[in-house]
C-alpha positions as CSV (number, residue, x, y, z in Angstrom):
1,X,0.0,0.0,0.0
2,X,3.0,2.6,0.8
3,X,4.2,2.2,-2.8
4,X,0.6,2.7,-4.5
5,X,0.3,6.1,-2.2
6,X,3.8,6.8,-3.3
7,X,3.7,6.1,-6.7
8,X,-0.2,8.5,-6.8
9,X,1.7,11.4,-5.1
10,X,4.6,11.1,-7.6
11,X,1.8,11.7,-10.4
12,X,0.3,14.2,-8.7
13,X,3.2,16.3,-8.1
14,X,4.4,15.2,-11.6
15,X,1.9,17.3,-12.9
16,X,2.7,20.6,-11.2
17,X,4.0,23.5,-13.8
18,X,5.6,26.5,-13.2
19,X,3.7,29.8,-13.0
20,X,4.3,31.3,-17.1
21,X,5.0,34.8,-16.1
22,X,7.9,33.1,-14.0
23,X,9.1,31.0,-17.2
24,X,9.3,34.4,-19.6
25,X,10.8,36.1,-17.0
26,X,13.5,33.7,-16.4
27,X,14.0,32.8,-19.9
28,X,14.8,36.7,-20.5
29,X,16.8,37.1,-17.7
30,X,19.0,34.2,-19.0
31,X,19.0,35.3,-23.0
32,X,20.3,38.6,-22.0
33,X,22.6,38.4,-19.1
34,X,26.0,39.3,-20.6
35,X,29.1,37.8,-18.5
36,X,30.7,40.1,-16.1
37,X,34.0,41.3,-17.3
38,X,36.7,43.1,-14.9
39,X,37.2,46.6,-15.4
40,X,39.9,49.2,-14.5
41,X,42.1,47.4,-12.5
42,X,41.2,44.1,-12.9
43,X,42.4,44.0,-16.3
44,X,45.9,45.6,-16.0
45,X,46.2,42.8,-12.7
46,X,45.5,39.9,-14.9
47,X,47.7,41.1,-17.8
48,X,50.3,41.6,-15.1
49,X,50.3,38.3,-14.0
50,X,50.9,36.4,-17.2
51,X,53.7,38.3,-17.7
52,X,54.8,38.0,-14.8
53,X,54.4,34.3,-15.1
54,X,55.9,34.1,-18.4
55,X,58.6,36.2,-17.2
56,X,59.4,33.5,-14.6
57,X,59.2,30.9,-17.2
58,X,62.0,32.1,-18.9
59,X,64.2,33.2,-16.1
60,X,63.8,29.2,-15.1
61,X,64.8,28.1,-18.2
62,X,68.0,30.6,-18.3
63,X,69.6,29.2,-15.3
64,X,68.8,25.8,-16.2
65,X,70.4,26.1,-19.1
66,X,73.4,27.8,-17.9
67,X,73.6,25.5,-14.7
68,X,73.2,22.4,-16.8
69,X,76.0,23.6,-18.9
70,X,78.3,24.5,-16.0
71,X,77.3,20.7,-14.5
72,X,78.4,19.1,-17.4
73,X,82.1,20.4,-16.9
74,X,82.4,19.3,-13.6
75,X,79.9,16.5,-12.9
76,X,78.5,15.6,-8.8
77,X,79.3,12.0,-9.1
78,X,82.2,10.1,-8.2
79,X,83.8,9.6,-11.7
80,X,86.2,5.9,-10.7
81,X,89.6,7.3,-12.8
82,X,91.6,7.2,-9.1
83,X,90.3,3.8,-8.2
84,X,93.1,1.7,-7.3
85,X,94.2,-1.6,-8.2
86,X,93.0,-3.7,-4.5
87,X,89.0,-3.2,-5.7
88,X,89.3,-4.4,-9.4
89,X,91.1,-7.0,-7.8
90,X,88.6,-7.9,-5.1
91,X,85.7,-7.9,-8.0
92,X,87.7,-10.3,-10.5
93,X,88.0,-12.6,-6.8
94,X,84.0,-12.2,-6.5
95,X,83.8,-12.6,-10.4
96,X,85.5,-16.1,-10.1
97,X,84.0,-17.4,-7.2
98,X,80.6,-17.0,-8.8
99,X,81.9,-18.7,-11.9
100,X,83.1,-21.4,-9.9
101,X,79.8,-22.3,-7.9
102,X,78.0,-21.9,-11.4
103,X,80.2,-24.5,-13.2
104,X,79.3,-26.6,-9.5
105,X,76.1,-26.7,-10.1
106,X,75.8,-27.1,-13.7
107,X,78.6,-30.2,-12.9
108,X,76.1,-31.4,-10.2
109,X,72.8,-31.2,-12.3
110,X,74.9,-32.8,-15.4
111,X,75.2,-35.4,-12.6
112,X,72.0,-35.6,-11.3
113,X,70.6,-35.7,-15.1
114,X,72.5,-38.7,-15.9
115,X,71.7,-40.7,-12.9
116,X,68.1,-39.9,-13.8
117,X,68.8,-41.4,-17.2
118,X,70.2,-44.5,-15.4
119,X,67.3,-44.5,-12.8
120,X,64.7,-45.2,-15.8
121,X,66.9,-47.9,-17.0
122,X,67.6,-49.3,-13.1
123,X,64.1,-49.1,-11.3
124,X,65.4,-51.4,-8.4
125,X,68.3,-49.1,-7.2
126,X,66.6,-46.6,-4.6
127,X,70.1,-45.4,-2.7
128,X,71.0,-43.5,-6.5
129,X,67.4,-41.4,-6.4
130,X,68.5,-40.5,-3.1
131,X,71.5,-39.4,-3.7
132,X,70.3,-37.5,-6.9
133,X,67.4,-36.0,-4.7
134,X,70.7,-34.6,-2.4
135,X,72.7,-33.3,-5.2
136,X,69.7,-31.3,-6.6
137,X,69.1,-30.0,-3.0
138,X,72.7,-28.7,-2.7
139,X,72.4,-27.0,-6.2
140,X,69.3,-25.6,-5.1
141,X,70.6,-24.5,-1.8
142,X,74.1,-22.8,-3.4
């Protein structure tokens, strides 16, 4: 029952029109309004600011140009001329000790690859899967 008295008072006030001396009144008032524009000083302030923004613009871009420039002569960062011969040697040590472990476990999962191959072949010899299951654990884990 609430939505039939809901749905009745929606037509009802459906039906409800504005007064038409209101309507040609407002649609004249809106026709013929003409935007408000700023007068006297309002003008000269806004012209002033865009120059004065523009201005800005191009004092920015000045010294960025003529930092940048000045930057590129003599750089922030570290440049590694001076770097002396005990760090290139510590890096060729970490170099080879990576090489190493990665020729260890490609040797170790040749291994474990092969004894696969022969685990196919030999069904009844358990102790070899086991020890290929710990090979591929200690490549996993290097």
């Amino acid at each position: 029952m609430k939505e039939e008295h809901i749905i009745q008072q929606l037509n009802q006030l459906r039906g409800i029109k504005p007064n038409p001396d209101f309507v040609s009144s407002s649609k004249l008032k809106i026709i013929y309004q003409t935007p408000q524009r700023p007068s006297g000083i309002g003008v000269l302030t806004q012209g002033l600011s865009a120059s004065l923004s523009i201005g800005l613009v191009i004092v920015f871009f000045v010294f960025l140009t003529a930092f940048g420039v000045s930057s590129l002569r003599s750089p922030l960062s570290p440049t590694f001329e001076g770097v002396d011969g005990n760090l290139v040697a510590e890096a060729d040590d970490v170099n080879t000790t990576i090489n190493i472990h990665l020729e260890e476990v490609q040797y170790i999962t040749d291994i474990a690859t092969k004894a696969l191959a022969r685990g196919d072949q030999n069904n009844e010899d358990n102790s070899s899967d086991e020890a290929v299951d710990h090979l591929l654990n200690e490549a996993i884990n290097l």
